[in-house]
NULOVO-909123 format. One record per residue: x, y, z of N, C-alpha, C in turn; residue number from 0. Coordinates in Angstrom, 1 decimal. Example, Ala and Ser with C-alpha at 12.3 -4.5 7.8 and 13.67 -1.06 7.14 Angstrom:
# residues 2
13.2|-5.7|7.8|12.3|-4.5|7.8|13.2|-3.3|7.8|0
12.8|-2.2|7.1|13.7|-1.1|7.1|12.9|0.0|7.9|1
# end
This chain:
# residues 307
0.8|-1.2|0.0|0.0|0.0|0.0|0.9|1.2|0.0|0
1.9|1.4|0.9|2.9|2.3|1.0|3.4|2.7|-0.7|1
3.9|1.6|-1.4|4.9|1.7|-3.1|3.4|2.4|-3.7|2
2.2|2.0|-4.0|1.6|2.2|-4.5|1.1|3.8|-4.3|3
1.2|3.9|-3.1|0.9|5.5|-2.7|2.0|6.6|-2.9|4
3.3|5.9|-2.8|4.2|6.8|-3.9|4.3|6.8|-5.1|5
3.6|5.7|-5.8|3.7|5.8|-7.1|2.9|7.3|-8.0|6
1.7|6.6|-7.0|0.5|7.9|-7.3|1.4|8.9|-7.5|7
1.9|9.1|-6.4|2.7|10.6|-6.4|3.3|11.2|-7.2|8
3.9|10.0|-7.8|5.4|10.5|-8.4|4.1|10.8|-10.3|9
3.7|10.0|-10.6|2.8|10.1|-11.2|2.2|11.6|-11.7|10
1.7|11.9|-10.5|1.2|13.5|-10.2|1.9|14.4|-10.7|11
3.2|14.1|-10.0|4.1|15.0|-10.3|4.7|14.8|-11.1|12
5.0|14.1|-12.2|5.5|14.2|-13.6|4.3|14.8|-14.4|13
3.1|14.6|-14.2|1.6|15.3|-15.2|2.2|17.0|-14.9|14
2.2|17.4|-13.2|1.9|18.9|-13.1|3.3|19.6|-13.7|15
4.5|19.1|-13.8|5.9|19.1|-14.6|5.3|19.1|-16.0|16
4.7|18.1|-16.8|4.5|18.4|-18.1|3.2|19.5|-18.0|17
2.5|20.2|-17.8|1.9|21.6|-17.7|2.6|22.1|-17.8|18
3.4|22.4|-16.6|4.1|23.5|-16.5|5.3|23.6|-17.8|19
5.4|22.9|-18.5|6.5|22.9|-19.6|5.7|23.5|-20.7|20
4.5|22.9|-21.0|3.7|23.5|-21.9|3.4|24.4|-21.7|21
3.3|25.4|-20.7|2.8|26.6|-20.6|3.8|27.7|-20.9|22
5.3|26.9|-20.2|6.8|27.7|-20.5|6.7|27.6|-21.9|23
6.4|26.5|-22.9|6.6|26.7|-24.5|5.7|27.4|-25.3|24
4.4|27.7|-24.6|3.2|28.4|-25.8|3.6|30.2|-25.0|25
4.6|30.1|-23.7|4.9|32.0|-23.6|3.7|32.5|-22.4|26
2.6|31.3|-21.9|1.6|32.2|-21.2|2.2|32.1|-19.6|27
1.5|33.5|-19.3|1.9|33.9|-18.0|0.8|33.9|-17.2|28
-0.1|33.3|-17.8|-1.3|33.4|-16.5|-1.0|32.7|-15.4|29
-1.8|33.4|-14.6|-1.9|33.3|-13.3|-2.0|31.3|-12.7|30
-2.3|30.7|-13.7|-2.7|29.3|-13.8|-1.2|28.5|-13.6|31
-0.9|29.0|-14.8|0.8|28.7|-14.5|1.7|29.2|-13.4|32
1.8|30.4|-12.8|2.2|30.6|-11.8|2.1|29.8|-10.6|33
0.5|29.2|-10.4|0.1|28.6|-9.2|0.6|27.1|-9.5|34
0.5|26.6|-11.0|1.1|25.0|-10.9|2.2|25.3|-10.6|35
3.3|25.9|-11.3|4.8|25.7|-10.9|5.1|25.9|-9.3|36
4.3|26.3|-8.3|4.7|26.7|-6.9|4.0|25.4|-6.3|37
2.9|24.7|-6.8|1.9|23.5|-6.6|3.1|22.7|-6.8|38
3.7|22.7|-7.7|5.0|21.9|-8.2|6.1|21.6|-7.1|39
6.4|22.5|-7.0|7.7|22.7|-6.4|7.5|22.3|-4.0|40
6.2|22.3|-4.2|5.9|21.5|-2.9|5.4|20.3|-3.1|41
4.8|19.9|-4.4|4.6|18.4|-4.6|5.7|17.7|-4.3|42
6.9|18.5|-4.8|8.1|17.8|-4.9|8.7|17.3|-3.7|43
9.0|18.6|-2.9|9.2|18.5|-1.6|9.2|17.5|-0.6|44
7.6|17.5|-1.1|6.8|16.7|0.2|7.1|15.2|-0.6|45
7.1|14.6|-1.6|7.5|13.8|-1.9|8.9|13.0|-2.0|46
9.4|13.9|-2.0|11.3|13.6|-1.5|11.4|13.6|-0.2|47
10.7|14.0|0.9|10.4|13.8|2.2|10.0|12.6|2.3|48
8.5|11.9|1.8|8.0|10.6|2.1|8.8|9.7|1.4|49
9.8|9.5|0.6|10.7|9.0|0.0|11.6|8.5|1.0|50
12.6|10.0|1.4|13.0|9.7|2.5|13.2|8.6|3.7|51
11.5|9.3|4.3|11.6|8.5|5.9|11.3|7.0|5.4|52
10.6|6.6|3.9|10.1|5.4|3.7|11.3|4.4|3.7|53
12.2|5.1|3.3|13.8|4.2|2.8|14.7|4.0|4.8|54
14.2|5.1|5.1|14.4|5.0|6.6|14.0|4.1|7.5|55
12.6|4.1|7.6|12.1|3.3|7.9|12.2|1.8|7.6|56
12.3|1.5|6.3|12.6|0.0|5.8|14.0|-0.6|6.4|57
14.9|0.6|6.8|16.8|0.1|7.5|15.9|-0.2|8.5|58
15.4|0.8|9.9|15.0|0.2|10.8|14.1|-1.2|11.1|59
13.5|-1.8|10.0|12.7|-2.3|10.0|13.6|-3.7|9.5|60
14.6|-3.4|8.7|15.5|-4.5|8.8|16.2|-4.7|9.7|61
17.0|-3.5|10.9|18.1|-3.9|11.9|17.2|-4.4|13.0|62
15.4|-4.0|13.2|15.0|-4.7|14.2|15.2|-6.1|14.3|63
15.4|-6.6|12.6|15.2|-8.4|12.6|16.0|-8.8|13.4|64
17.8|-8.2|13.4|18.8|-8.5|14.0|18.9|-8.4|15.4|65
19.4|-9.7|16.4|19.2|-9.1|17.9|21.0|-8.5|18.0|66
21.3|-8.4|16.8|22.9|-7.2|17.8|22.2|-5.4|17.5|67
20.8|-5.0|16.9|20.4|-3.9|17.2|19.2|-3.9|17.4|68
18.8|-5.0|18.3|17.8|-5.1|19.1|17.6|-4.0|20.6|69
18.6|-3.6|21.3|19.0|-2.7|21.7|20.3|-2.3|21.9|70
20.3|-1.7|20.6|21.2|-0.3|20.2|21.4|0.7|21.6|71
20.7|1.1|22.2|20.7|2.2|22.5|21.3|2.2|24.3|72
20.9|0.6|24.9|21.6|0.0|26.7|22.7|-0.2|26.5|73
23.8|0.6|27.3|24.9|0.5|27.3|25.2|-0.6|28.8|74
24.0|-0.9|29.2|23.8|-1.4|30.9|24.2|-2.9|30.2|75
24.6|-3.8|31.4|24.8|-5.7|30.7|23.3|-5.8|31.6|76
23.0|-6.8|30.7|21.5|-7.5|31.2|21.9|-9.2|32.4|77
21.3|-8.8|33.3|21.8|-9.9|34.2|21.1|-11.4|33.6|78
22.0|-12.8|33.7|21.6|-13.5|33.2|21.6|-14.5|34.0|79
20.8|-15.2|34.1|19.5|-16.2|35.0|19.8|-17.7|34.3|80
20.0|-18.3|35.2|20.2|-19.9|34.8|19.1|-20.6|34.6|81
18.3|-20.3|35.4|16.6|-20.8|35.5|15.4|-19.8|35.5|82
14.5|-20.0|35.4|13.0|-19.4|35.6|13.3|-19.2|37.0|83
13.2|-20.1|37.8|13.2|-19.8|39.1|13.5|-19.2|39.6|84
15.1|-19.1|38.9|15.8|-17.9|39.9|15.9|-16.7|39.8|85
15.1|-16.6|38.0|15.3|-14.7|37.9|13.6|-14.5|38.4|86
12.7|-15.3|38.7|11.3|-15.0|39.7|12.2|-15.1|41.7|87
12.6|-15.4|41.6|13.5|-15.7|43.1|14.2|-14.6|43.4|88
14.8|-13.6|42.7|15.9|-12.2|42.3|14.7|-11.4|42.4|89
13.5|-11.5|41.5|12.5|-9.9|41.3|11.6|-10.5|42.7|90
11.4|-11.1|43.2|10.7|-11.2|44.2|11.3|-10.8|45.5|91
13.0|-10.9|45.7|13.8|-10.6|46.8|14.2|-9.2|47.1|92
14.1|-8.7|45.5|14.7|-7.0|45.2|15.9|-7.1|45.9|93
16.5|-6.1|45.8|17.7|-5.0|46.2|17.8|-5.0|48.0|94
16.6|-5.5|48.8|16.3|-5.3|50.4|16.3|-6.8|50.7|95
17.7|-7.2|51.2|17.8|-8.4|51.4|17.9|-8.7|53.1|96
18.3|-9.9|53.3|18.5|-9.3|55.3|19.5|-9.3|55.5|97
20.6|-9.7|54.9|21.6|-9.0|55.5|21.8|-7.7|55.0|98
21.0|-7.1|54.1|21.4|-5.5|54.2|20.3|-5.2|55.4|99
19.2|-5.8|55.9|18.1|-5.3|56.6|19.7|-5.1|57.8|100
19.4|-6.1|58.2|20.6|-6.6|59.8|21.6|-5.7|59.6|101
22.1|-5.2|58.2|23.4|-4.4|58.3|23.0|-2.4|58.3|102
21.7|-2.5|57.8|21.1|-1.3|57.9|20.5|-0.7|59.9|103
19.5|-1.7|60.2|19.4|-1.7|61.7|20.1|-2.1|62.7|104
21.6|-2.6|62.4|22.7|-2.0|63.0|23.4|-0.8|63.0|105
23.6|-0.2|62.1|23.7|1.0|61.7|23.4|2.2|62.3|106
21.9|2.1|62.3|20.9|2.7|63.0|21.5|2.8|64.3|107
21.3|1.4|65.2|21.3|1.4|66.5|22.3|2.3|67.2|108
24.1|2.0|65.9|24.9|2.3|66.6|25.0|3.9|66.7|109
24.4|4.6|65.5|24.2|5.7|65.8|23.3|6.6|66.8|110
22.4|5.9|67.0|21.8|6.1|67.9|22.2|6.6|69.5|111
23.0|5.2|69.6|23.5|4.9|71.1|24.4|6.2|71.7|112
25.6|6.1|70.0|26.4|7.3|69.9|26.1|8.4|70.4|113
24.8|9.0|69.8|24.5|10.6|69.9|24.0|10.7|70.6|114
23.2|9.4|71.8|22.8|9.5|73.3|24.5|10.0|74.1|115
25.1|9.2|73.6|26.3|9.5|74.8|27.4|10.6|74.5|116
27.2|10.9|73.3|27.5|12.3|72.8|26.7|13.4|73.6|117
25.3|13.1|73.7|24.4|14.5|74.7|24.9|14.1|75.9|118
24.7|12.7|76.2|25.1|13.3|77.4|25.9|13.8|78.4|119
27.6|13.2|77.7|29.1|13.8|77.7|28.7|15.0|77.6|120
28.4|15.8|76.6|28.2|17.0|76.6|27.5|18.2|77.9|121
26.2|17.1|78.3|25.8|18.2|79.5|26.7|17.7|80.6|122
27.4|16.8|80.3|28.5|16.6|82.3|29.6|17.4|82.1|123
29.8|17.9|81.0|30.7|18.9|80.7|30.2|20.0|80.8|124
29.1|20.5|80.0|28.6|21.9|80.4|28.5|22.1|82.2|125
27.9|21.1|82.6|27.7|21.2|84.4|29.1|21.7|85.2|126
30.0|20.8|84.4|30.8|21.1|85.5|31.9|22.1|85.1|127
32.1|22.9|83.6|31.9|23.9|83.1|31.3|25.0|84.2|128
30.1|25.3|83.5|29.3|26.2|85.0|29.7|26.4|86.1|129
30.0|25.3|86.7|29.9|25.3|88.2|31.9|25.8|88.8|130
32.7|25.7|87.3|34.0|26.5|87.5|33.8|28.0|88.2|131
34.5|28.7|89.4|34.7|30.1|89.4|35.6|30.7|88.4|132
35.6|32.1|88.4|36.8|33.1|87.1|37.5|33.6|88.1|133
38.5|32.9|88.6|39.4|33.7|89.6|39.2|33.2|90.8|134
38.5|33.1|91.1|38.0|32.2|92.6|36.8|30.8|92.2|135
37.2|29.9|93.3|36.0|29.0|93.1|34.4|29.1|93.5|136
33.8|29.0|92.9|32.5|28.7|93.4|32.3|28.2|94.3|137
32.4|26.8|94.7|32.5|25.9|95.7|34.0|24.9|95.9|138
34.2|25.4|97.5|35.8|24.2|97.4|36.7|25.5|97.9|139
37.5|25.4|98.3|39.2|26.2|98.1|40.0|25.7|99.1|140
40.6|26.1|99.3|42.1|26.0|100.6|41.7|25.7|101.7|141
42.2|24.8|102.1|42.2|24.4|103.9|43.0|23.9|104.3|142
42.9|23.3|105.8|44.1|22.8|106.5|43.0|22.2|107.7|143
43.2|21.0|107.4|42.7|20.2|108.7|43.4|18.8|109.3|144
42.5|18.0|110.4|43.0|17.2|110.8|42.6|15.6|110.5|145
43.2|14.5|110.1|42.8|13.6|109.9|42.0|12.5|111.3|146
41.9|11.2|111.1|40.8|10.6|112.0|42.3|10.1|112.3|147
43.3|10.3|111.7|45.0|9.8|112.8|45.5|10.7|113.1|148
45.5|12.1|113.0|45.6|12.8|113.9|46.8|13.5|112.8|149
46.6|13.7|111.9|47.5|14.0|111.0|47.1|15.4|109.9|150
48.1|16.0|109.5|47.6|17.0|108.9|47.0|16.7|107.4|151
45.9|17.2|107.2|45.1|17.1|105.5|45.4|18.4|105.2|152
45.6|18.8|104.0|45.3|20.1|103.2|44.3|20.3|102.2|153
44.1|20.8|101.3|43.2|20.8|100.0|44.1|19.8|99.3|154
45.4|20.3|99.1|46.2|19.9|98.0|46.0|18.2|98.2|155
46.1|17.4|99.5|46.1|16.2|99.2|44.7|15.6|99.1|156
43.7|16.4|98.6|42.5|15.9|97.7|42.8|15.6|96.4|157
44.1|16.2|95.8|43.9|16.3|94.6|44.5|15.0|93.9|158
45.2|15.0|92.8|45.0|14.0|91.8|43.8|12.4|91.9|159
42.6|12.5|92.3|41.6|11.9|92.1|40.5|12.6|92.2|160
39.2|12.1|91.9|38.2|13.0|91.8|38.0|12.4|93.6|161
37.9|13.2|94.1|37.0|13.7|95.8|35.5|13.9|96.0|162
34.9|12.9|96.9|33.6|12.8|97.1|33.5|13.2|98.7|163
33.1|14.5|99.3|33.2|15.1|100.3|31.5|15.4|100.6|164
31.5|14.7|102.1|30.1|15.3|102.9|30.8|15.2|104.4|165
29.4|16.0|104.4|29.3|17.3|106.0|28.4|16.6|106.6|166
29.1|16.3|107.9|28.2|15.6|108.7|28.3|15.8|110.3|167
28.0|14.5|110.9|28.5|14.4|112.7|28.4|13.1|112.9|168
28.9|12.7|113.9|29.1|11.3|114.1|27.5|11.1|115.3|169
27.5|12.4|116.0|26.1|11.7|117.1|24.8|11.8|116.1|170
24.7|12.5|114.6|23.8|12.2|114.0|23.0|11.0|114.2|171
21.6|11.0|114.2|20.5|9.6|114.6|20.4|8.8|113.6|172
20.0|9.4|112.4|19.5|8.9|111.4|20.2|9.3|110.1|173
19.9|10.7|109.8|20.3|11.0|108.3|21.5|10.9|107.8|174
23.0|11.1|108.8|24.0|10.8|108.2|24.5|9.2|108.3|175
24.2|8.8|109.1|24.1|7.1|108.8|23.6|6.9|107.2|176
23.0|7.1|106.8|22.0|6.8|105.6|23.0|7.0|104.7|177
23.1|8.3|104.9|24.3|9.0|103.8|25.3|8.2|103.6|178
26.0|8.3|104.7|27.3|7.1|104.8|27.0|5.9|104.1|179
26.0|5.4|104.5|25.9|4.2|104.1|25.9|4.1|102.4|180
25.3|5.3|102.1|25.1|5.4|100.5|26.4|5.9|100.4|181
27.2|6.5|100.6|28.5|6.6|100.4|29.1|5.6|100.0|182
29.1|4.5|100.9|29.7|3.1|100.9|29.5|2.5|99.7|183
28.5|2.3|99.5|27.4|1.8|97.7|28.8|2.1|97.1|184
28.7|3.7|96.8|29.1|4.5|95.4|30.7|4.3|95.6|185
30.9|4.2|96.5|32.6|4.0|96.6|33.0|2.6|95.9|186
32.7|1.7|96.7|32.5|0.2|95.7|32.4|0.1|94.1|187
30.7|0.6|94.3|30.4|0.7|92.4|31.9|1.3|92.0|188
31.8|2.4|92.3|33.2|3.0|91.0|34.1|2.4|91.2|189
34.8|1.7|91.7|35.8|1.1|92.0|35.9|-0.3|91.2|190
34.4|-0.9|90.7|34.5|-1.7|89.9|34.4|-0.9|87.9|191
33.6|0.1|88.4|33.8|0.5|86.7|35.2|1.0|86.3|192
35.8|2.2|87.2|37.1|3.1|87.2|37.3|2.7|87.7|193
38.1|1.5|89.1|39.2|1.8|89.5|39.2|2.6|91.0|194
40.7|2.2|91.1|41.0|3.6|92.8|41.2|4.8|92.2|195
40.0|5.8|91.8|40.3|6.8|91.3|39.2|7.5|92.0|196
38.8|7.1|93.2|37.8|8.1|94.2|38.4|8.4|95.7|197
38.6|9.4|96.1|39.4|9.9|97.5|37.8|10.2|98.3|198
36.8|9.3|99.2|36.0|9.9|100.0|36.4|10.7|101.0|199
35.8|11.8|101.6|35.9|12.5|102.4|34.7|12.6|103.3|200
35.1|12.7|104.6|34.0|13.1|105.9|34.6|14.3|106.6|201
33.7|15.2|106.4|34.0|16.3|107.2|33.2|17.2|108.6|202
33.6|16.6|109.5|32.8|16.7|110.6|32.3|18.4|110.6|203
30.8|18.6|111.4|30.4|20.2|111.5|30.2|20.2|113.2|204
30.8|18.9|113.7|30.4|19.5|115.1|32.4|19.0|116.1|205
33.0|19.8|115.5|34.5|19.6|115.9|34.5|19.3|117.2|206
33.6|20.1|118.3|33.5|19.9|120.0|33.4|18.6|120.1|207
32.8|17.8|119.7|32.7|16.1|120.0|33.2|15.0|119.2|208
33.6|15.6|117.6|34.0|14.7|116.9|35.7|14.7|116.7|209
35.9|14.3|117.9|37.6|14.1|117.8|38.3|13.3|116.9|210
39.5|13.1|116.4|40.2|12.4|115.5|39.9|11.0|115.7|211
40.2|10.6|117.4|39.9|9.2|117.7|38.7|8.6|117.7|212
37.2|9.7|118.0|35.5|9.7|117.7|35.9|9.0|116.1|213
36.0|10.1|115.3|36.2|9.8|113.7|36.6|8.6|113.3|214
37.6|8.1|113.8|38.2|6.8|113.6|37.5|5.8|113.7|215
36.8|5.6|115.0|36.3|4.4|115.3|34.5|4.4|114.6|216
34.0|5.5|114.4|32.7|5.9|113.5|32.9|5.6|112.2|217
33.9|5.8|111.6|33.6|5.7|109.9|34.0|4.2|109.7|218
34.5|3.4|110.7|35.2|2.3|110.4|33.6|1.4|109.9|219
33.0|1.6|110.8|31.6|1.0|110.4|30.6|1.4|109.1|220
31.4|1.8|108.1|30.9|2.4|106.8|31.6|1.8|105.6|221
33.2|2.6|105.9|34.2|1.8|104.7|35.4|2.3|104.9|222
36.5|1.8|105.1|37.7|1.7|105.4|38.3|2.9|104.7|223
37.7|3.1|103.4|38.5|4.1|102.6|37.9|5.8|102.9|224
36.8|6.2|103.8|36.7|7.3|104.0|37.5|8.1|104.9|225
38.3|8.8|104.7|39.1|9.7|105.3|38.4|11.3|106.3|226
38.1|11.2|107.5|37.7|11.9|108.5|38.0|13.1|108.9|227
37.7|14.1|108.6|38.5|15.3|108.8|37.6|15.9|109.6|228
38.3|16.5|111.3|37.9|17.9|112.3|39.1|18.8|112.3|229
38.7|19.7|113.2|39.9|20.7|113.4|39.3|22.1|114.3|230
39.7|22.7|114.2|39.4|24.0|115.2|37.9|24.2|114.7|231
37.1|25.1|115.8|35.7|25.7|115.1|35.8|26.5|114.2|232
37.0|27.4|114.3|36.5|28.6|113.2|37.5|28.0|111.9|233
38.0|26.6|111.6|38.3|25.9|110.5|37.1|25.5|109.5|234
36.4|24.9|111.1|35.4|24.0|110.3|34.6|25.0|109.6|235
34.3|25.9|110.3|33.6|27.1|110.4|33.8|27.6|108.6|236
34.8|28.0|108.4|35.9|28.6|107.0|35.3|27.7|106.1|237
35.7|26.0|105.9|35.4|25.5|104.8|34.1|25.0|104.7|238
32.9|25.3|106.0|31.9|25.3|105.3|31.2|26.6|104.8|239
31.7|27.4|105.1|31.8|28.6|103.9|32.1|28.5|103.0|240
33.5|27.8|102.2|34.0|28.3|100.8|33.3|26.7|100.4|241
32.5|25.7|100.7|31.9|24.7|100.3|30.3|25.0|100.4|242
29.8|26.3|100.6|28.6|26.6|100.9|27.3|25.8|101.3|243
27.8|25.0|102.6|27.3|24.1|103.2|26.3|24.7|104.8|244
25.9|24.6|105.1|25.1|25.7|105.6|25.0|24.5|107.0|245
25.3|25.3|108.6|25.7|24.1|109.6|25.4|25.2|111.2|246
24.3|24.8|111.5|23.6|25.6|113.1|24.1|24.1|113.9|247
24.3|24.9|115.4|24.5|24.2|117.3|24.4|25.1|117.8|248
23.5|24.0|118.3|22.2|25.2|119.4|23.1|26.2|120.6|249
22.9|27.5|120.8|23.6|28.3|121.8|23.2|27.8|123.2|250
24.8|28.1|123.9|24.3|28.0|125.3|24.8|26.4|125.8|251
25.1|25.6|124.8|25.1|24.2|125.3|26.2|23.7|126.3|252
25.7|23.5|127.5|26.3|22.4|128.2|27.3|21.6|128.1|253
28.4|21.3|128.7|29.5|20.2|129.0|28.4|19.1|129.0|254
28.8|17.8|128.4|28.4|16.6|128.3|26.1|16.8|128.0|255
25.9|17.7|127.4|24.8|18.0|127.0|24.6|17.5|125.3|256
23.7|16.2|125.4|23.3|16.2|123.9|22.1|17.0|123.2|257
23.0|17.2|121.9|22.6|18.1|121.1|22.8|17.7|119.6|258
21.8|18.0|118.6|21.8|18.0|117.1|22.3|19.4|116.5|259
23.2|19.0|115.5|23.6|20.0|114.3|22.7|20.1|113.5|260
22.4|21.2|112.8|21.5|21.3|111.5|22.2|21.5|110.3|261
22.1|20.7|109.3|23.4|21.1|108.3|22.8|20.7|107.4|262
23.2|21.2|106.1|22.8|21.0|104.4|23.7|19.1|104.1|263
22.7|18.6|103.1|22.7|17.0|103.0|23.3|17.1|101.8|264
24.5|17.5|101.3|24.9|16.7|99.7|26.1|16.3|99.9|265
26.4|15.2|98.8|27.7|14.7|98.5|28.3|16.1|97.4|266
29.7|16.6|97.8|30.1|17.3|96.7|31.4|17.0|95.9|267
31.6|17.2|94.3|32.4|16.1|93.9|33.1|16.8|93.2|268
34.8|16.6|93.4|35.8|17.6|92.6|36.7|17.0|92.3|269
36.9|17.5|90.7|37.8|17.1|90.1|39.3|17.1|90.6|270
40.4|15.8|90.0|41.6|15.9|90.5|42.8|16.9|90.4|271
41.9|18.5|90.1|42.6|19.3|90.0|41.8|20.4|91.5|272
41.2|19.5|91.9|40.2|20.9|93.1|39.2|21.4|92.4|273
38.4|21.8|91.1|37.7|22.3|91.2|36.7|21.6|91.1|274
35.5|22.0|91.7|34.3|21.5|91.6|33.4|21.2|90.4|275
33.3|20.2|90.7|32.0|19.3|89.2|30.5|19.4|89.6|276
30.2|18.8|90.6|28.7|18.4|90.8|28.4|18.2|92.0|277
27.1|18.7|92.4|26.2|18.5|93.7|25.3|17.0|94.0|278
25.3|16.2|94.4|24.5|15.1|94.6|23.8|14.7|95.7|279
22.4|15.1|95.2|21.8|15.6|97.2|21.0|14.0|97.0|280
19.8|14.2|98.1|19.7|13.1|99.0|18.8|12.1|97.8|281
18.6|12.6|96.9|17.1|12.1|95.9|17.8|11.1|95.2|282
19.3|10.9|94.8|19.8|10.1|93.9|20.1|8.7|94.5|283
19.9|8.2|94.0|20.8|6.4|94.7|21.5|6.5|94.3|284
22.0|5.4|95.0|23.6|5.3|95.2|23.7|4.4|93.6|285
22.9|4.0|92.9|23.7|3.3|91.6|23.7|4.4|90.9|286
22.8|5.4|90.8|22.6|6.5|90.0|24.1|7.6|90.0|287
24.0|7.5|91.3|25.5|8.4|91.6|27.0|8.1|91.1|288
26.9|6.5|91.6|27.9|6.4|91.4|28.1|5.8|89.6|289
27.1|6.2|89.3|27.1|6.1|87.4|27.5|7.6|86.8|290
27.0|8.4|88.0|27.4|9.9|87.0|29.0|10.1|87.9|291
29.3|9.8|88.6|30.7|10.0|89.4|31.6|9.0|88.2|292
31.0|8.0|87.5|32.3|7.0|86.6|32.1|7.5|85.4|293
30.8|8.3|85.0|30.7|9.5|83.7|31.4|10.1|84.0|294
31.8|10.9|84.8|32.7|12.3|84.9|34.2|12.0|84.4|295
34.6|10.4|85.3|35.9|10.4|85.4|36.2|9.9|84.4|296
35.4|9.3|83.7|35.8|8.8|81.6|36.0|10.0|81.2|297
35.2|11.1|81.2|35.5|12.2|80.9|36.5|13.2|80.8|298
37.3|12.5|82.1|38.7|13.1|82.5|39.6|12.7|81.5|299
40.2|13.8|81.1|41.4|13.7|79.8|42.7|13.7|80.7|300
43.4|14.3|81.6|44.3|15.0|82.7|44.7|13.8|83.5|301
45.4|14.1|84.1|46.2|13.1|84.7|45.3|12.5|86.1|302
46.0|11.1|86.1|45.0|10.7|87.7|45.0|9.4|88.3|303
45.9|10.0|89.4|45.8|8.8|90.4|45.6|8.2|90.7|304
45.6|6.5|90.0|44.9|5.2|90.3|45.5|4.2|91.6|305
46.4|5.0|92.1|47.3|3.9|93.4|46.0|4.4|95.1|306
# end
């Protein structure tokens, strides 16, 4: 149908060619001849066009027969499949297999865990950041007292370990017992995560009754490793000021007259340079504490005392 429909054509256009010759040979210029020869000259056109794509079309129409320009145009390799089964076994499994699952929600997890312990490294740093003074300390500085052997302590031999220091009394009834005792906990715990890298401290608020030898034989019933510090009143007096520990005995009291101290309840914890980190009052347990007391010291980059 196609040959036959260019024949027509060509046909056509050899008849409007012979007009137009005849009309060039009898000299006429009508308007009749002007319109065939332009009739002409697009017949032609358009016929050298469908000529063209027809001869075009018949190459493609032969390279489809061929499968090496079957596709011409994928530069991709085609995967190739031994069985039916296995290329329905491949599009049924896709690209999401389990070991990418298992290697993807590990991934996950581990980042996860990460940027948990990334926040929260970061606020035990901001805390104990903050809680630095600019030229003086905030809480903590210089002293000079006596131990539960009768020996001189200073600040300075707090240092190279982090120091866990409370204010107390030995005739306390109830609440420093407690304390102590949760002292005891936190001292152990770290000692199995970190190591000997905790110096406890007890610092008596009622110096009149808590002698070096009282001290001694009181904390022994706690844990061996708390170190007991009294000393004159207006000592005690000084570093519960620059520890902002707050410590009333009742006026007026009697020789051999019992009597309670009123004093502020926290554990306070300073790094192995003296300055202070963190406050840990009565609400925390002792696992809780002694989990942010072995945060801190992972934390520590600086040198420190494990004997």
């Amino acid at each position: 149908m196609a040959s036959s429909s260019l024949w027509s054509r060509a046909t056509r256009l050899c008849q409007l060619q012979s007009n137009v010759s005849k009309c060039a040979a009898t000299g006429s210029t009508s308007s009749f001849a002007t319109r065939a020869s332009a009739s002409t000259r697009r017949f032609s056109n358009r016929a050298a066009f469908s000529i063209a794509n027809s001869r075009a079309l018949g190459r493609c129409d032969v390279a489809a027969t061929t499968p090496a320009c079957a596709r011409s145009f994928s530069s991709s390799p085609r995967a190739q499949y031994k069985t039916v089964q296995e290329a329905k076994s491949r599009y049924r499994a896709g690209p999401f297999t389990l070991t990418s699952a298992v290697l993807f929600f590990s991934v996950g997890a581990g980042l996860v865990v990460y940027f948990r312990y990334e926040k929260e490294r970061m606020e035990r740093q901001r805390i104990a950041e903050q809680t630095k003074g600019v030229g003086r300390p905030k809480v903590g500085g210089p002293f000079e007292l006596v131990d539960q052997n009768g020996k001189k302590f200073t600040s300075e031999d707090m240092k190279g370990k982090y120091a866990l220091v409370y204010f107390g009394f030995s005739h306390c009834p109830d609440i420093c017992p407690e304390e102590l005792d949760k002292m005891a906990e936190m001292i152990d715990q770290v000692k199995k995560t970190s190591g000997n890298t905790l110096r406890p401290v007890f610092i008596t608020c009622d110096p009149a009754r808590d002698t070096p030898a009282v001290l001694k034989t009181y904390l022994q019933e706690f844990h061996p490793d708390i170190i007991g510090l009294t000393g004159a009143y207006e000592d005690i007096k000084d570093i519960c000021k620059k520890y902002r520990v707050y410590f009333s005995t009742p006026a007026d009291v009697k020789p051999g007259q019992d009597y309670l101290v009123d004093h502020s309840i926290y554990f306070y914890l300073m790094d192995p340079e003296g300055d202070f980190v963190e406050a840990l009052g009565r609400n925390e347990p002792a696992s809780r504490a002694a989990k942010i007391i072995s945060d801190h010291i992972g934390d520590w980059r600086g040198r420190l005392d494990k004997e």
